[in-house]
C-alpha positions in Angstrom: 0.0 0.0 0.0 1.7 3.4 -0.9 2.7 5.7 1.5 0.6 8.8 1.6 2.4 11.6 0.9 2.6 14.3 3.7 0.2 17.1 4.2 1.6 20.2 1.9 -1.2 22.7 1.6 -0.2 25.0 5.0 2.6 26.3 3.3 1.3 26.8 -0.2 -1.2 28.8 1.6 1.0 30.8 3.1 3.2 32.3 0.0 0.5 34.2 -1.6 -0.5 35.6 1.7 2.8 37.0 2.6 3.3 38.3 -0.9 0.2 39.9 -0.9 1.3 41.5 2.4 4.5 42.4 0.9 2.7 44.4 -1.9 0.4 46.4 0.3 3.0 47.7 1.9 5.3 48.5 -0.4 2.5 50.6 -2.3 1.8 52.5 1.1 5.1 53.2 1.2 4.9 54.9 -2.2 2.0 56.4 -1.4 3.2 58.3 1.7 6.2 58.9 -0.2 4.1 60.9 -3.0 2.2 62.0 -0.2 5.4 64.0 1.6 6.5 64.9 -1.9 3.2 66.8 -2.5 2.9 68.3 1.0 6.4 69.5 0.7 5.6 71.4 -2.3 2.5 72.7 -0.2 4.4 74.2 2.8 6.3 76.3 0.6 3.4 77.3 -1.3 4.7 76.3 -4.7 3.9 73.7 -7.6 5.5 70.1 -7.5 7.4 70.7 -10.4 9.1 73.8 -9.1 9.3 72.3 -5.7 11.6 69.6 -7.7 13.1 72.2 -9.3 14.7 74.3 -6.7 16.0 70.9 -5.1 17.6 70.6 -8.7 18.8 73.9 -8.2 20.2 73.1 -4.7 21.7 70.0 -5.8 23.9 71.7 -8.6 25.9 73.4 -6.1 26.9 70.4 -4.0 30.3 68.7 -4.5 28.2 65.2 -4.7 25.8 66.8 -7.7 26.1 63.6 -9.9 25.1 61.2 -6.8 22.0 63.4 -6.4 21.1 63.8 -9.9 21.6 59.9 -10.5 19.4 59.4 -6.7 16.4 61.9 -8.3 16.5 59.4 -11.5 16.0 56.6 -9.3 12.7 58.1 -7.2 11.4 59.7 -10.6 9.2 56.6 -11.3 8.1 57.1 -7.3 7.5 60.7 -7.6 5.6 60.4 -11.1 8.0 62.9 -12.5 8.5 63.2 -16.1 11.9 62.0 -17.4 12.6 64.7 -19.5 12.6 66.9 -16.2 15.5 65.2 -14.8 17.2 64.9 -18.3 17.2 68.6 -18.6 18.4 68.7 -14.9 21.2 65.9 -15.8 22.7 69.2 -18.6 22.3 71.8 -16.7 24.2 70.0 -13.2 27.0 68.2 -15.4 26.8 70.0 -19.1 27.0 67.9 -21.9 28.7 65.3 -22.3 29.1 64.3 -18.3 25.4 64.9 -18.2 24.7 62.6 -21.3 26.6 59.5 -19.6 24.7 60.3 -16.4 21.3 60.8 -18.3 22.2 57.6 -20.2 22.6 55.4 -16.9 20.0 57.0 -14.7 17.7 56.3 -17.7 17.8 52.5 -17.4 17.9 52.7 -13.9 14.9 54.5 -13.9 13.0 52.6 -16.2 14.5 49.3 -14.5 12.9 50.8 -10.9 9.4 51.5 -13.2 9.6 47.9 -14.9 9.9 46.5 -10.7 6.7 48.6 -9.7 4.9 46.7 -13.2 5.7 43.8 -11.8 5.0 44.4 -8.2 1.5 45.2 -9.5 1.6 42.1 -12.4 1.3 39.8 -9.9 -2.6 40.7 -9.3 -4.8 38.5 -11.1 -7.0 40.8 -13.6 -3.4 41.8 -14.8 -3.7 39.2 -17.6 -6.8 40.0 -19.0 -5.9 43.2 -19.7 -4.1 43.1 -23.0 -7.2 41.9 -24.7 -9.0 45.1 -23.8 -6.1 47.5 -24.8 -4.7 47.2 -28.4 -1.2 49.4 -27.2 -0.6 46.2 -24.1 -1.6 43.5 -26.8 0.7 45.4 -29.2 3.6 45.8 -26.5 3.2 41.8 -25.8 3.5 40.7 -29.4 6.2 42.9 -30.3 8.0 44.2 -27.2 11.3 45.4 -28.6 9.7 47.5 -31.1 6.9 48.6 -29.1 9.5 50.0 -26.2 11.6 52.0 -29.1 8.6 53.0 -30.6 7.7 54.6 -27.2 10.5 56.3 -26.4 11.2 57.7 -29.6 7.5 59.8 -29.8 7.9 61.6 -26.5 6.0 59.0 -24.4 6.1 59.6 -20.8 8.5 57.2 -19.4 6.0 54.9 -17.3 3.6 54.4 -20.0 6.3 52.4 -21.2 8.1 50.9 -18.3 5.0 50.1 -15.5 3.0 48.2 -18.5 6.2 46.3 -20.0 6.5 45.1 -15.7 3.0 44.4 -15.5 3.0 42.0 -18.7 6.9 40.7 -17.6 8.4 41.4 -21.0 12.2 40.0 -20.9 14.0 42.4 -18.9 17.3 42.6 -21.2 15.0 43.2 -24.1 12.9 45.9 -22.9 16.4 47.2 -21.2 17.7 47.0 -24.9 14.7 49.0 -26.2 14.6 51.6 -23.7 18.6 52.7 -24.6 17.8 52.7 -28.2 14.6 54.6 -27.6 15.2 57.1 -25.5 18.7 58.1 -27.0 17.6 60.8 -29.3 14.7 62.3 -26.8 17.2 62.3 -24.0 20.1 64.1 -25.6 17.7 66.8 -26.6 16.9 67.3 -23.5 20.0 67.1 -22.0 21.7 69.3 -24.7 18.8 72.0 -23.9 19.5 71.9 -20.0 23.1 72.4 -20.6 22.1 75.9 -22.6 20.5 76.7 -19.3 21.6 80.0 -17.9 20.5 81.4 -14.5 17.4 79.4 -13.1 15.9 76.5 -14.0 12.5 77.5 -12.8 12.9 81.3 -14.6 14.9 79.5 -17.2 16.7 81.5 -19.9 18.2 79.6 -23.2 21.1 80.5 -24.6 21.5 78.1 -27.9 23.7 79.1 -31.1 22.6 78.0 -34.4 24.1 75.3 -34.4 22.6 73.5 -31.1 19.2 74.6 -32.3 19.7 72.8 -35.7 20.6 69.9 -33.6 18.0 69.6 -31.3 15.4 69.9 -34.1 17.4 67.4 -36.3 17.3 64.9 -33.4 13.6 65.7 -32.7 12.8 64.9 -36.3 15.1 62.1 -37.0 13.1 60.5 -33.5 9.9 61.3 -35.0 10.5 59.9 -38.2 12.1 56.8 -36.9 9.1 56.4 -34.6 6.6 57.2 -37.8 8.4 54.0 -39.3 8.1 51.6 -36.8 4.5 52.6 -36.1 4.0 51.5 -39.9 6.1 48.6 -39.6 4.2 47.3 -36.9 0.7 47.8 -38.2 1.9 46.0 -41.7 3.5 42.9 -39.7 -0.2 42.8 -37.6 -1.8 43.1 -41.1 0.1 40.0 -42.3 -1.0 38.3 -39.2 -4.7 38.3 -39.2 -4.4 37.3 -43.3 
């Protein structure tokens, strides 16, 4: 007669529980973080953005400038902040070039720390029946490389990207892949216009030469276009598909 095999289901029972534990609190703690972030801005009777903006301002003058600047990419996805803020902030802290490197490796860890909220929140049940309601998640499943370059190259805010590709778990070295091909073009516009910064960033002035303007705008169209493409492509391949 076999031996019954012993009793298992206590512990099974006991993962999910934890993990939904685990998950509550880690989105009260970023909820009383955006909480204090807000407030802050409230004492001092000013907007969130220019709340962020003076710290930016604060932080330029510090010996440890880059550790800050690279710390503020990290709590962007937290915060909700736009990358393009803290892209503009990486030029006018560092200048160019510096600031580009910087801006380069904040950028993925940025959009690594917004992939880790996506899948925080993936692991909730309704998650997967969600890309049969919206085309841009069943579109970002299919074709995830694409889909990430595609979003960084029209000006998407960072965490449309990042949260959903979490949420759906999209391989992390390729949507790592797609958001430094993406984002390059966007993010050195943005870094070569805080680096014209003179003065202050929230009464900013812009001092560009012809030649930096004729840049930014070639690297705003050549993004735009490149986008334009793989939009096409895309639609073409799901054409192909469905015949």
């Amino acid at each position: 007669m076999p031996t019954p095999e012993p009793h298992r289901g206590r512990p099974i029972s006991r993962t999910p529980r934890w993990q939904a534990v685990l998950r509550g609190a880690a989105l009260l703690l970023w909820l009383l973080l955006l909480i204090a972030f807000w407030q802050g801005a409230r004492q001092v009777d000013t907007s969130p953005l220019d709340y962020l903006l003076a710290g930016i301002e604060d932080v330029a003058e510090r010996p440890w400038a880059p550790v800050g600047v690279l710390a503020l990419y990290l709590l962007r996805p937290l915060l909700l902040v736009p990358i393009t803020v803290v892209n503009l902030a990486s030029g006018f802290v560092l200048g160019f070039l510096p600031g580009l490197a910087l801006a380069m490796t904040g950028t993925l860890a940025s959009a690594s720390v917004g992939y880790g909220i996506g899948r925080l929140l993936g692991s909730f049940g309704f998650v997967g029946e969600l890309p049969t309601r919206w085309a841009m998640l069943r579109a970002l499943r299919r074709r995830s490389f694409e889909s990430v370059v595609a979003g960084g190259l029209m000006y998407f805010h960072a965490d449309a990207v990042n949260f959903p590709a979490g949420l759906l778990r999209i391989r992390f070295p390729v949507f790592l892949a797609g958001i430094a091909i993406g984002n390059t073009l966007t993010m050195t516009s943005a870094v070569l216009a805080g680096s014209s910064v003179e003065g202050s960033l929230r009464d900013a002035t812009v001092a560009v030469d012809g030649t930096t303007l004729l840049l930014a705008l070639g690297l705003f169209t050549i993004s735009l276009t490149l986008a334009s493409w793989l939009r096409r492509r895309s639609a073409a391949s799901a054409g192909m598909g469905t015949t």
